[in-house]
Every structure is written in structure tokens, then in C-alpha cells.
C-alpha positions in Angstrom: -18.9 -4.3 -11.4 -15.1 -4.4 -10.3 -15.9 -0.9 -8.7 -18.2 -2.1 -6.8 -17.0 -4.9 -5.8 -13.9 -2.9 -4.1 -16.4 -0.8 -2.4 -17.9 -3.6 -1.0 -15.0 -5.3 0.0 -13.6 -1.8 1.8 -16.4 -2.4 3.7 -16.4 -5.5 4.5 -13.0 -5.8 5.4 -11.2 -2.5 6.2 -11.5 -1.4 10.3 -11.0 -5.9 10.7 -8.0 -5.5 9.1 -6.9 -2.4 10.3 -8.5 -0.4 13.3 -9.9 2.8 12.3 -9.3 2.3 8.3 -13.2 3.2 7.6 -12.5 6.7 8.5 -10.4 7.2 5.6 -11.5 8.9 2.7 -12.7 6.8 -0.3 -12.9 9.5 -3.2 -11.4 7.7 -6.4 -11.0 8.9 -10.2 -11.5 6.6 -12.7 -9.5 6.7 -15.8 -11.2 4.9 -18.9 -10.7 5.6 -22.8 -11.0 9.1 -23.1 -13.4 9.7 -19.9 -12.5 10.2 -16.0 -15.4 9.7 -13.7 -15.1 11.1 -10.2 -16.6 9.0 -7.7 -17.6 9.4 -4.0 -15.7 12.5 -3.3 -16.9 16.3 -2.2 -14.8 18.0 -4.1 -16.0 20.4 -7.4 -13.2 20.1 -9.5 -13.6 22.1 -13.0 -15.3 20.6 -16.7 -17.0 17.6 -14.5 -20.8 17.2 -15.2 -23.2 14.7 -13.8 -23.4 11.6 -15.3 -26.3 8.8 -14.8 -26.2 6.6 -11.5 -25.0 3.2 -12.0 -26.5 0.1 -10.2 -23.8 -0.9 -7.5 -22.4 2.5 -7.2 -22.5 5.3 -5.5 -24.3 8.0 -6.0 -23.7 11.4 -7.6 -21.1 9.9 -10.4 -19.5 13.0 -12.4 -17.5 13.0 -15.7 -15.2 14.7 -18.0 -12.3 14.3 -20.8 -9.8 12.5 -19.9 -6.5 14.3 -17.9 -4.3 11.9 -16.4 -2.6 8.8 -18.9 -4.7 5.8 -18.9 -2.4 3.1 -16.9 -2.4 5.8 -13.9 -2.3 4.6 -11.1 -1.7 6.3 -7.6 -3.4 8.2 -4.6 -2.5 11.8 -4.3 -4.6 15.1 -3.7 -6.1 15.7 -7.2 -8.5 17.6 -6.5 -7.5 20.0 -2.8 -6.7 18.4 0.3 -8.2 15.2 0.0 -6.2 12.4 -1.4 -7.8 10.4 -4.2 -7.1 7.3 -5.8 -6.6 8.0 -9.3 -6.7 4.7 -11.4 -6.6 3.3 -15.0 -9.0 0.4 -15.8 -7.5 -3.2 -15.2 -6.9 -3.8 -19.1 -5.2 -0.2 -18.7 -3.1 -1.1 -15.8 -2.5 -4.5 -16.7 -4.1 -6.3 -13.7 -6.5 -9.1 -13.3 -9.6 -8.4 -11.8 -9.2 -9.5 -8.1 -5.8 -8.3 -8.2 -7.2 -4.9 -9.3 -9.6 -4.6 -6.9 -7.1 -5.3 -3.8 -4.6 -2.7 -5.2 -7.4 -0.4 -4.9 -7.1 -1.5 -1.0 -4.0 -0.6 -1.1 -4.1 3.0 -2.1 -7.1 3.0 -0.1 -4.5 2.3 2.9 -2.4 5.5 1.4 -5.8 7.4 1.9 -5.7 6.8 5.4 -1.4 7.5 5.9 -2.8 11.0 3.5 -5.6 12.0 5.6 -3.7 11.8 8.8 -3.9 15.2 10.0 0.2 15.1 11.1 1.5 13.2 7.8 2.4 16.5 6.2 4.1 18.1 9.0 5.9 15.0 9.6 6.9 13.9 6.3 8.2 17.7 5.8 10.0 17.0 9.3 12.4 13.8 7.4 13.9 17.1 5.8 14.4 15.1 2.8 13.0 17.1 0.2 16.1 18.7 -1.1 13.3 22.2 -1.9 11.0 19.6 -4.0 7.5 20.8 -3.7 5.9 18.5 -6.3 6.3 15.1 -4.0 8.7 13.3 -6.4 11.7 13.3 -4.1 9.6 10.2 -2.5 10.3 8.2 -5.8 13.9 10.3 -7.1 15.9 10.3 -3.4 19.2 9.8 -4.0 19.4 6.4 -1.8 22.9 4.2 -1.7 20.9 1.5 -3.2 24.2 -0.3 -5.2 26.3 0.6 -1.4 24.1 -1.2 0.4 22.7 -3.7 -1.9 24.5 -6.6 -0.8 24.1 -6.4 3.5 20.4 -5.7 2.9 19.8 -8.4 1.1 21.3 -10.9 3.2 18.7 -9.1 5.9 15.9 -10.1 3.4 16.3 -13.5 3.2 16.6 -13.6 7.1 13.5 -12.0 7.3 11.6 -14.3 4.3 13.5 -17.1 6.9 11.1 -15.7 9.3 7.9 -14.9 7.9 7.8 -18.2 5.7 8.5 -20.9 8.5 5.6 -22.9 8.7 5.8 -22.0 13.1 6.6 -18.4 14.1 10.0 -18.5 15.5 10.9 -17.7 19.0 11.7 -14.6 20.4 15.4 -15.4 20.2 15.2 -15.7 16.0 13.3 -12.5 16.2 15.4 -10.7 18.5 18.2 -11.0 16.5 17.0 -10.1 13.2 15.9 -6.8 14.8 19.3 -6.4 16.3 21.1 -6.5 13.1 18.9 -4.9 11.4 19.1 -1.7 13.9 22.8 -2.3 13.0 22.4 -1.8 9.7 20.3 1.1 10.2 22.9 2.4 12.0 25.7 2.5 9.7 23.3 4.4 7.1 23.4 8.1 7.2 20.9 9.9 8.9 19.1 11.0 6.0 19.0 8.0 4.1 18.1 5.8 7.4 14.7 8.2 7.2 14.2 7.6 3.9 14.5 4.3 4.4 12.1 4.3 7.4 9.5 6.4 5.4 9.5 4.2 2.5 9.2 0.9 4.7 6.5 2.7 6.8 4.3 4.0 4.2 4.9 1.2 0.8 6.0 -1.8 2.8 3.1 -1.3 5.0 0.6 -1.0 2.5 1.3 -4.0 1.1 1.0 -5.7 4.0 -2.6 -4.6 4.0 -3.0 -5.7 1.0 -2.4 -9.1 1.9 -4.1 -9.2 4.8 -7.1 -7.7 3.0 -7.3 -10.5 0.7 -6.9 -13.1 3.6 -9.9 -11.1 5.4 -12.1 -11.4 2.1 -10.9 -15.1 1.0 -12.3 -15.8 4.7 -15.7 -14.0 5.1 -16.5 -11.7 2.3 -19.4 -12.9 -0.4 -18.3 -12.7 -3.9 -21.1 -11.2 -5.9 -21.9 -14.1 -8.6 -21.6 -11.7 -11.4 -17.9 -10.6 -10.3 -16.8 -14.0 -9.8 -18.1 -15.0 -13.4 -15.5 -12.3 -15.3 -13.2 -14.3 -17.3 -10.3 -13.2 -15.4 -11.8 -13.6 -12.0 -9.0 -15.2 -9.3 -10.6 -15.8 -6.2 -9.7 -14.3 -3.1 -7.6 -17.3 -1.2 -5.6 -17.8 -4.6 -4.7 -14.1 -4.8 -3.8 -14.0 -1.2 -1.8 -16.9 -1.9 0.3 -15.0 -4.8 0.7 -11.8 -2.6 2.6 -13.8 0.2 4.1 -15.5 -2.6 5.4 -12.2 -4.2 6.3 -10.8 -0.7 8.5 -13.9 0.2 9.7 -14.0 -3.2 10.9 -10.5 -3.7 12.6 -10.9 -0.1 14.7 -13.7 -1.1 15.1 -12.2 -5.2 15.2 -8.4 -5.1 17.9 -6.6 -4.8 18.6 -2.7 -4.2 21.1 -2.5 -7.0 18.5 -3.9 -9.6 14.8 -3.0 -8.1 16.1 0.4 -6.1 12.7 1.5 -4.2 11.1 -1.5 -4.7 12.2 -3.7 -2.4 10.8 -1.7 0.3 7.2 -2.8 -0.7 8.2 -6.7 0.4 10.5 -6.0 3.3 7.9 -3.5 4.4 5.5 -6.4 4.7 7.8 -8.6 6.2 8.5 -6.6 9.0 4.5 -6.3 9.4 4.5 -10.0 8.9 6.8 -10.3 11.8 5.6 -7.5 14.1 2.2 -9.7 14.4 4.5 -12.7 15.4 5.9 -10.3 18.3 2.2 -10.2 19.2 2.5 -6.7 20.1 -0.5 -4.1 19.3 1.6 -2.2 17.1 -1.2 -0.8 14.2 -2.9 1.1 17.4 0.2 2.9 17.5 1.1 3.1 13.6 0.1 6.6 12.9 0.8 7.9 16.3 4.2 7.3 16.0 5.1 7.3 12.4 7.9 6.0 10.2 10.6 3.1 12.4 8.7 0.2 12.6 11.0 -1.7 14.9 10.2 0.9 17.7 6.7 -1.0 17.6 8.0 -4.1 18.8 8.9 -2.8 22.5 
């Protein structure tokens, strides 16, 4: 029921919220009790076998033991090229119902960075492996986090400043949050201000969409009676609510010395927040032009 109720809500929501998003691959793994089932993905992987349709799915449902822990949660290429959200139950994973559904818009927005036919090349462009081949340098880079802790967090609460005012602020308040930010960027080293961009660009991002996922379906999308029912339903407007909530929250509470990578996933979103304030049609130009997203304000 949950599953289907995020495929439903991909399409109801996804290419409002972001242009082209319903060309991204959907192919997701679900990891429950000793089982995986593969869903809605091309791919043959080894020891799957067919298992019976069920209603509100998809078609052509496979299963096997189980591989990956049971609280996984992420969207990688399991299985070849194609990335695929890999994903615990929301007992598993700890997550509400609602809330477990929009993470799976989330890593459904990873899908689309994944599949972008230059995200490889350009990623392996940052030169910020170190020789890594596995992917983990994205969580393990050595970052200043405890250097910088203190001037990036005074640029967090500036932007929560922002993005919370109950009127967008003029261009003059904007303007010179990006100024000082670029400053701050600027005094990074080179490395690490890519690092930083990637992170902001592809985690901060996502949760942006997130939110504005939840804002989409808390508008327009029908709640199937049955989902809505489940004893830890939330509906859409509430958990909208909490994910700006969070965002403004871990802007004005989160700090690099303490959360490290984190606090890219809220500042991320706040500089999403405030690129739609600059009214600019930055998302048209999001994966053309990948990683600084204060380029997308000019």
C-alpha cells in the first residue's frame, strides 16, 4: 500500500515539481524480513524469481533472499548502470508512513542527478576522489568541518532569516547573503569549495524536492482512503509543514563541527528556497550546469 502510494504520488507530482523528473528511472528494491523484491526495473540480476502481481503495483514483481541490511536505505546502481532505490521497510528505517513515502521522492530525485548521462564524467571531473572507486569518498571527504564551523553557521541563520520571513525579502537582503557567501566560498580551498558545491547541489537539493513534493501532494494529490487509514498516516500539509520545519531548524541548530555532511541537506534547500525568491528559472538549467548553485541566480 505505501508502495503504491509513492508511485502514485511520482506521478502525480514529479515533472510539476520539477521539469523533466518523469524521465527518470523508477526501478526500486525492497528490503523486508529476509526477502528483497525488485520492482519496476529491466535489469536480470542473479537468484531473483517471479513472484505474484500485487494489486496497486506494478507488474512483473521478482524476489530473492535478502542481500542488503534491513534499515538500507539509498539509491545507487545495484544492479548495472541504472540507479535504484534500495530501501528498508518504514518499521525498518524508522519512518512514518508519509514521511516514508516522500523520502522515496527524494532518492527518486537522486535517480534523476544518476541517470544524467554527464553526472559521472562530471563528478569524476571535482577530482575529489583521492583513487576511491567504491563512491564513499562522497560521505568520508576530508572536509574542514570544525575550521569552518563557526563562519558557516552564522551564514545559516542568515539564510533561515531569509527563507522563514513571512514576505520574501528584497533583492538587497538577497544580494548580500550571496555576496558573503561567495566570500566564504572563497577563502575555502579549491577542493573543498567543490566538495562543498557537490554536496549542496546534489543532498541540499534533494531535499528541497522533497519539500516541494509534499507541498505539490498536500495541494492536489488524492490520498487513497486505505493509505490514509494506516495508524501512522500524517497527512501531506502536516509533513510538509515538519520538512520546512526541519529545514529552518537545522539552519539555525546544526553545526559542521557536530552534524559534519549534514548540514548540507538544509542549507542545500535553503538556497533552493531562496533561488525561487530570485524568480529566476534556475531548475531548467540545474543539470546543465551542475554543482554552484549561486551561478543560477544571474
Amino acid at each position: 500500500m505505501r508502495l503504491a502510494e509513492a508511485f502514485a504520488l511520482m506521478s502525480d507530482v514529479q515533472d510539476d515539481v520539477w521539469p523533466g523528473w518523469s524521465r527518470a528511472p523508477a526501478d526500486l528494491l525492497l528490503v523486508e524480513g529476509e526477502r528483497e523484491y525488485l520492482l519496476r526495473s529491466q535489469a536480470q540480476p542473479p537468484r531473483f524469481t517471479p513472484a505474484p502481481d500485487v494489486a496497486g503495483l506494478p507488474g512483473g514483481l521478482r524476489v530473492r533472499g535478502r542481500s542488503f541490511p534491513p534499515a538500507f536505505l539509498a539509491t545507487f546502481p545495484a544492479f548495472g548502470a541504472v540507479p535504484t532505490i534500495v530501501v528498508g521497510t518504514p518499521e525498518a528505517t524508522g519512518k512514518r508512513s508519509t514521511a516514508w513515502v516522500l523520502t522515496l521522492l527524494h532518492e527518486h530525485f537522486h535517480q534523476l542527478q544518476y541517470s544524467d548521462p554527464t553526472y559521472l564524467t562530471e563528478t569524476k571531473a571535482l577530482s575529489l576522489s583521492g583513487g576511491d572507486e567504491t563512491g564513499m569518498w562522497m560521505l568520508e571527504y576530508p572536509f574542514p568541518y570544525a575550521a569552518q564551523s563557526a563562519a558557516f553557521a552564522a551564514l545559516a541563520r542568515r539564510l533561515a532569516d531569509l527563507v522563514e520571513a513571512p514576505a520574501a525579502p528584497g533583492p538587497e537582503a538577497r544580494a548580500a547573503f550571496w555576496a558573503d557567501y561567495a566570500a566564504f566560498c572563497a577563502a575555502l580551498d579549491p577542493k573543498d569549495y567543490r566538495y562543498l558545491s557537490l554536496q549542496l547541489w546534489q543532498e541540499g537539493i534533494a531535499r528541497y524536492v522533497e519539500l516541494r513534493a509534499a507541498e505539490a501532494a498536500a495541494r492536489g494529490h488524492r490520498v487513497p482512503a486505505a493509505f490514509s487509514k494506516l495508524h501512522d498516516y500524517e497527512p501531506y500539509a502536516a509533513a510538509a509543514a515538519s520538512l520546512r520545519a526541519g529545514i529552518v531548524g537545522g539552519l539555525r541548530k546544526e553545526t559542521m563541527a557536530a552534524e559534519k555532511r549534514i548540514v548540507f541537506y538544509a542549507f542545500g534547500a535553503g538556497l533552493g528556497l531562496l533561488l525561487d525568491q530570485e524568480g529566476v528559472p534556475w531548475k531548467d538549467r540545474y543539470l546543465r550546469e551542475k554543482f554552484y548553485l549561486e551561478k543560477y541566480r544571474r
